[in-house]
C-alpha positions as CSV (number, residue, x, y, z in Angstrom):
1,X,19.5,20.8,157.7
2,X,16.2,20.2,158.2
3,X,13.9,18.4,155.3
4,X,10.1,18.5,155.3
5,X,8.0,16.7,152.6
6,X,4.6,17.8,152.2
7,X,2.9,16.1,149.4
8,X,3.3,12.3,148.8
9,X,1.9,12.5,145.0
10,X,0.1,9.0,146.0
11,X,3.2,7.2,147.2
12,X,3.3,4.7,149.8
13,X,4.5,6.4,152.9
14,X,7.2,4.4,154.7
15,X,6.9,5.5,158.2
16,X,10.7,4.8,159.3
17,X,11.2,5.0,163.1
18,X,13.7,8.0,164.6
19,X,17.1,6.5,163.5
20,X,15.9,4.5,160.4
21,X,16.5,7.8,157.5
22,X,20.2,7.1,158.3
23,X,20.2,3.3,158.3
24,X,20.9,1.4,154.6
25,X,19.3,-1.7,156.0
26,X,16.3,0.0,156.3
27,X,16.6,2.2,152.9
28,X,19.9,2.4,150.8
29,X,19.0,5.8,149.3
30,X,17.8,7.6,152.2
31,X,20.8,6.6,154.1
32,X,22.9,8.1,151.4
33,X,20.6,11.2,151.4
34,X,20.6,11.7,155.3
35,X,23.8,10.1,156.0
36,X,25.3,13.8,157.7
37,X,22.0,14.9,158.8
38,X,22.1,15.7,162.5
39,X,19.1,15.1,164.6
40,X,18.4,16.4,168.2
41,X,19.0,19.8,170.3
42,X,22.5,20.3,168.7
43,X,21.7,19.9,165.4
44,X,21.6,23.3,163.1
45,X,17.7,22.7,162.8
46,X,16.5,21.7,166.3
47,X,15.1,25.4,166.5
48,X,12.9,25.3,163.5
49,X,12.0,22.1,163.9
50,X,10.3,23.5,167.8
51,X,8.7,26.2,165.8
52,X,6.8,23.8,163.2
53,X,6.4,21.5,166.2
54,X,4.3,24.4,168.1
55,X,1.8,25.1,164.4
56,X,-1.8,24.5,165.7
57,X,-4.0,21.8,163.6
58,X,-6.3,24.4,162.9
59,X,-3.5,26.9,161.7
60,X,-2.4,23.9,159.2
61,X,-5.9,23.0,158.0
62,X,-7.0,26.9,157.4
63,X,-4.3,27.6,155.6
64,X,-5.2,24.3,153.4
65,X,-8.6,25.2,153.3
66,X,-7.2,28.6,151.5
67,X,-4.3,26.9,149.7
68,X,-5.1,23.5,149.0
69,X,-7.1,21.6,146.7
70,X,-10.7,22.6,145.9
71,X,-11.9,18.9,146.7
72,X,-13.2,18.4,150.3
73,X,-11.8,15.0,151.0
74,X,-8.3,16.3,149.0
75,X,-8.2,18.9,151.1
76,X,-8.6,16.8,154.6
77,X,-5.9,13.9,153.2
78,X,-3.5,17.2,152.3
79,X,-4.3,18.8,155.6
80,X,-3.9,15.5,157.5
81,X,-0.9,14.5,155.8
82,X,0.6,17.9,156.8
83,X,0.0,17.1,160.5
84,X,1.3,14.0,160.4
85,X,4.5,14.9,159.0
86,X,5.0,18.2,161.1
87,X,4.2,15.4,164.1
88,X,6.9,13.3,162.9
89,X,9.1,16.6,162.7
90,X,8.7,16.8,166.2
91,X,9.4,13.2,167.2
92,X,12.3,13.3,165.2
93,X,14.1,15.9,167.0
């Protein structure tokens, strides 16, 4: 299974380490949520997860620039955010 967010709808991101989504000291409800989540090259989503690794910044931001919000600096927070979390998608597996 693999689980990417895209929008944090103004949220405080939490940034957990690799390892942290599955521990309850960390956060009770994500543990329960990614508790039989498998992370790494045996895991059922280590090929997607290269293919959204390999997405050029510039793919992600012209497709925001079409997609995304009309605002200018919405636009670069969305497009950034985006990057981020396809970085952490990497990192992560």
């Amino acid at each position: 299974m693999l689980l990417v967010v895209v929008g944090d709808r103004g949220r405080k991101k939490s940034g957990a380490p690799n390892g942290q989504l599955q521990n309850p000291k960390y956060n009770e409800w994500s543990a329960k949520l990614f508790n039989d989540v498998d992370f790494g090259p045996n895991s059922s989503g280590y090929q997607t997860a290269l293919r959204i690794a390999q997405i050029p910044d510039d793919h992600i931001r012209a497709l925001v620039g079409v997609y995304g919000p009309e605002s200018r600096e919405e636009n670069d927070k969305l497009a950034d955010t985006v990057i981020a979390r396809r970085d952490a998608v990497a990192r992560a597996y």
